[in-house]
C-alpha positions in Angstrom: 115.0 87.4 99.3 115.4 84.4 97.1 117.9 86.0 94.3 117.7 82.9 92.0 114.5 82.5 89.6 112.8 79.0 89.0 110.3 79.3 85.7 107.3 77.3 86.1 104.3 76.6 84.0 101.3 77.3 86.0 98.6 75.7 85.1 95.0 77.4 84.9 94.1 76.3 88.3 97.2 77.7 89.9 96.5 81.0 88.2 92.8 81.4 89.4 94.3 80.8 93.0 96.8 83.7 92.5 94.1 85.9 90.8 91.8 85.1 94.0 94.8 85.8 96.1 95.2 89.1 94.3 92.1 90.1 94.4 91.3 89.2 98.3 94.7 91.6 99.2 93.1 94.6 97.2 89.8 94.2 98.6 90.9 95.9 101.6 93.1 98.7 100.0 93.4 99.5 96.2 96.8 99.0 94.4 98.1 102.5 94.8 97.5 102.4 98.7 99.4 99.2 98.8 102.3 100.7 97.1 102.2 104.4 99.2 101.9 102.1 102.4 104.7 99.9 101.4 107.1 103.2 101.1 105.7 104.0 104.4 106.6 101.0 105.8 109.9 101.3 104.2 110.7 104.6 105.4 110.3 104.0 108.7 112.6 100.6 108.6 115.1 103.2 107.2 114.3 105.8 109.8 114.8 103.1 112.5 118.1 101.9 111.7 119.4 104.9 113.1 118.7 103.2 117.1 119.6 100.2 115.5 122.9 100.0 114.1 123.7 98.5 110.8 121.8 96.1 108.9 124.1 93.5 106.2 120.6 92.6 104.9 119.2 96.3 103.7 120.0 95.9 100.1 118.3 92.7 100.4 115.2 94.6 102.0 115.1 97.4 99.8 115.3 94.9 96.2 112.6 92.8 97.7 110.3 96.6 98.7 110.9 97.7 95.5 109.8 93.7 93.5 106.5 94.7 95.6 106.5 98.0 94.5 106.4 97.1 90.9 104.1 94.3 91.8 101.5 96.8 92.7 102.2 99.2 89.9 101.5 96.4 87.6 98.5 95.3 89.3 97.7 99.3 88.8 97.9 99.2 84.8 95.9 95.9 84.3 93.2 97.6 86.5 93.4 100.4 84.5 93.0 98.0 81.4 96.7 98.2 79.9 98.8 95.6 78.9 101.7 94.7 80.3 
C-alpha cells in the first residue's frame, strides 16, 4: 500500500477513462456486492492466518480493504444521486 499521496490534476480525458473503468467493474456486480464480497474476501485472509503464521503486512492489508471499502460506498451514494 502506497502510504504517501501524490495530487494530480486529471484532465477530462483521464476522468472519462476512470468513469469507464468504474463503470465496466460494476457491470458485473453492483457497488454493495463489491463491498460485501470484499469483507468476504477479507474474512477469510483473517481466517487463514491461523495455518499461516503471522503476517508484518496485515495492517497494511486491512487500510488498503477498508480505502476499497469506502471506494465502494462512495460509488454507492453517487448512484443513489448524493453528493459527496
Amino acid at each position: 500500500m502506497n502510504k504517501q499521496t501524490h495530487p494530480i490534476e486529471p484532465t477530462d480525458a483521464t476522468l472519462l477513462a476512470y468513469g469507464r473503468e468504474v463503470g465496466k467493474l460494476l457491470s458485473s456486480s453492483s457497488a454493495e456486492s463489491w463491498r460485501d464480497e470484499l469483507w468476504t474476501i477479507f474474512t477469510g485472509y483473517i481466517i487463514s492466518l491461523k495455518e499461516q503464521g503471522h503476517a508484518p503486512e496485515l495492517c497494511d492489508t486491512y487500510f488498503s480493504f477498508k480505502e476499497l471499502i469506502a471506494f465502494f460506498e462512495n460509488v454507492e451514494r453517487i448512484g443513489r444521486g448524493e453528493a459527496l
